[in-house]
N, C-alpha and C positions, 0 to 999 in steps of 0.2 A: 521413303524408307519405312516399313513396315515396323513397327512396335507391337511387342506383345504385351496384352492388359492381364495383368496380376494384380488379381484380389486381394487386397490388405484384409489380413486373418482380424484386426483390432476394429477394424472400419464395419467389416460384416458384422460382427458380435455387438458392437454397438448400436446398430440399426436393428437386428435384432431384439435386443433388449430395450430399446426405447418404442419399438412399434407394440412389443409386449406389455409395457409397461403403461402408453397409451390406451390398448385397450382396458386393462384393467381399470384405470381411472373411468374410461367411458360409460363401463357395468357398475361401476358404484352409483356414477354421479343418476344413471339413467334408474338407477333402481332407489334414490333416494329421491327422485318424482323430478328429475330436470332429464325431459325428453327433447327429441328433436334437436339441432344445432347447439342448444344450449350443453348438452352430456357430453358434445365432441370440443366445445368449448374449456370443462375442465382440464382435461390432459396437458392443453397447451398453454393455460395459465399456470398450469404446475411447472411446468417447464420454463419458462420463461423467467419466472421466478428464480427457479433452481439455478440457471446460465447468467443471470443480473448478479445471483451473490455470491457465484464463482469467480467472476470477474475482478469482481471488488475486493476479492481474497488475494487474486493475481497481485494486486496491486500494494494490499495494506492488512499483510496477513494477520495481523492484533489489532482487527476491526469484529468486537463484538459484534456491533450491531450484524454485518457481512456475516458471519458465523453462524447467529441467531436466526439470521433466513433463511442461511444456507439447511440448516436442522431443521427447520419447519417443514420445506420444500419437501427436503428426502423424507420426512418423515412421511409428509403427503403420500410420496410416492410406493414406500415401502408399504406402508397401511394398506392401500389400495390392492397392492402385488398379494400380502397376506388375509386381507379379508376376502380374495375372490379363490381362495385356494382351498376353500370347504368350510372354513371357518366363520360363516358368515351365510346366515339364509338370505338372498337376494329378495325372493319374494316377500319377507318382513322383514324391513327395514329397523333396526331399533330409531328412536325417536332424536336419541341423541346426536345419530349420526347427519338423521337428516337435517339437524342444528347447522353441524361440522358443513358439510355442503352448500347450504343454505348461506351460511356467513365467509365460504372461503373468496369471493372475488372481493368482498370489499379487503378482507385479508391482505390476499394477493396484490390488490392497487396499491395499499399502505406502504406494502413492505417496497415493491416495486421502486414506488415513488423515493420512500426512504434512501433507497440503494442509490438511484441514479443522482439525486438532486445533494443530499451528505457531501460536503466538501471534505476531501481526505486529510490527513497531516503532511504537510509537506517536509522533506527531510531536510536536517538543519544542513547537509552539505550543499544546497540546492539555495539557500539563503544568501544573495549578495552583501557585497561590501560594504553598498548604498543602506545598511539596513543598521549598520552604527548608527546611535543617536548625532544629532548637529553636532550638540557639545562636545561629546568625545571627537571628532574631529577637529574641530576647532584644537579643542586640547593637543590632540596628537599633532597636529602638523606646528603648534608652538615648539613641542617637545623635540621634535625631529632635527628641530635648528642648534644643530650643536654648537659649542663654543670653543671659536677659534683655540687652536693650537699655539702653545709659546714657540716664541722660537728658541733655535736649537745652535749649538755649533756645527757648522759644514762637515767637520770630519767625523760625528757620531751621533746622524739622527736619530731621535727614535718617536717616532709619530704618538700623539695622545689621541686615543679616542675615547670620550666617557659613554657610555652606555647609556638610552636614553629610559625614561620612565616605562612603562608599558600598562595606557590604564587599565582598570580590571574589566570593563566593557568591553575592550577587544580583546586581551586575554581570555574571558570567559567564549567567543567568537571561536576563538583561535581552536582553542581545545575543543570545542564541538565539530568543526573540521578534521580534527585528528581525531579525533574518537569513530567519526564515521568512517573516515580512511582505513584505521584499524581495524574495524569490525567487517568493513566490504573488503578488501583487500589482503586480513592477516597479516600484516604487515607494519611497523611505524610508519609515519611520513615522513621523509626526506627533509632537512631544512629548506634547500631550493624548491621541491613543491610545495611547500607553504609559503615561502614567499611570494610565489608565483600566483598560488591561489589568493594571497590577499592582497595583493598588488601594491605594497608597500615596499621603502626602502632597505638598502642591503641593513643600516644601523637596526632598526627596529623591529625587521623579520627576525634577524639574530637574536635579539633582545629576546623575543617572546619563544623563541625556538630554546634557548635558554632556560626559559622559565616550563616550558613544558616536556623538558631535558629528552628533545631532539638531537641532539648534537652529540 
């Protein structure tokens, strides 16, 4: 079966503008005295750069640091696009730039490095159960042990259940789960999904679904 290839109009203009943009980095770097493989060399540590602290943006977009490279990069980029546009005699270099040049691969590895190796924040919805302290556990499953019911006459039960404590370690837990459900979701959370999520009993989910007026 025969398929026809159509050209994505975004795909082309982006090849365009990065082969463009390539070469102007390549007339800086060559005209600030790095000839030979070393001038075809900036372009793509510019880039690489640029695509490392875009990533990290994907991921953990109030990542200064990720931002901070991200501005350096394009700025790289854009500088290059702007000094080769008239503005800029190639055949003299000013002195400063050939600083700029001169000191951007160690730049480039810094920030590189910075980007990839940075451990991110990880979000508190993403924090197990397991990450209560002992104590509070210990505490909460004392707590959970309710106390027996009196009894009653056969012909008009009515069941006692006391509410159990909720210490403020898991409460504090609890609400960080509902705060990230509300802000990823728009929405409250459900009593039964927070149950669910913190894999405690019906008395206690309740309790603290309560406390964080779920219900």
């Amino acid at each position: 079966m025969n398929r026809s290839i159509r050209p994505d109009a975004v795909l082309v203009q982006a090849v365009i503008a990065g082969a463009l943009s390539f070469a102007h980095l390549h007339d800086i770097a060559a005209a600030a005295g790095q000839d030979g493989w070393k001038a075809w060399a900036y372009p793509i540590s510019v880039d690489l750069l640029l695509v490392a602290a875009w990533r990290r943006l994907r991921t953990a977009r109030r990542d200064r640091a990720a931002w901070t490279w991200f501005v350096i990069a394009l700025f790289a980029s854009l500088g290059a696009n702007i000094a080769t546009a008239g503005l800029l005699d190639l055949t003299q270099v000013p002195a400063w730039l050939r600083i700029l040049v001169a000191g951007w691969p160690a730049l480039a590895f810094m920030g590189g490095t910075l980007l990839v190796h940075s451990p991110a924040d990880a979000p508190a919805a993403s924090a197990p159960v397991s990450d209560v302290p002992a104590a509070t556990e210990v505490e909460m499953s004392r707590e959970d042990e309710s106390p027996p019911a009196p009894e009653l006459p056969a012909a008009d039960p009515v069941p006692v259940v006391s509410a159990p404590n909720v210490p403020p370690a898991l409460l504090d837990h609890a609400r960080k789960i509902a705060d990230t459900h509300r802000v990823t979701t728009g929405a409250p959370m459900s009593p039964d999904v927070l149950r669910a999520r913190l894999g405690l009993p019906a008395p206690m989910a309740d309790a603290i679904a309560t406390e964080l007026q779920l219900t």
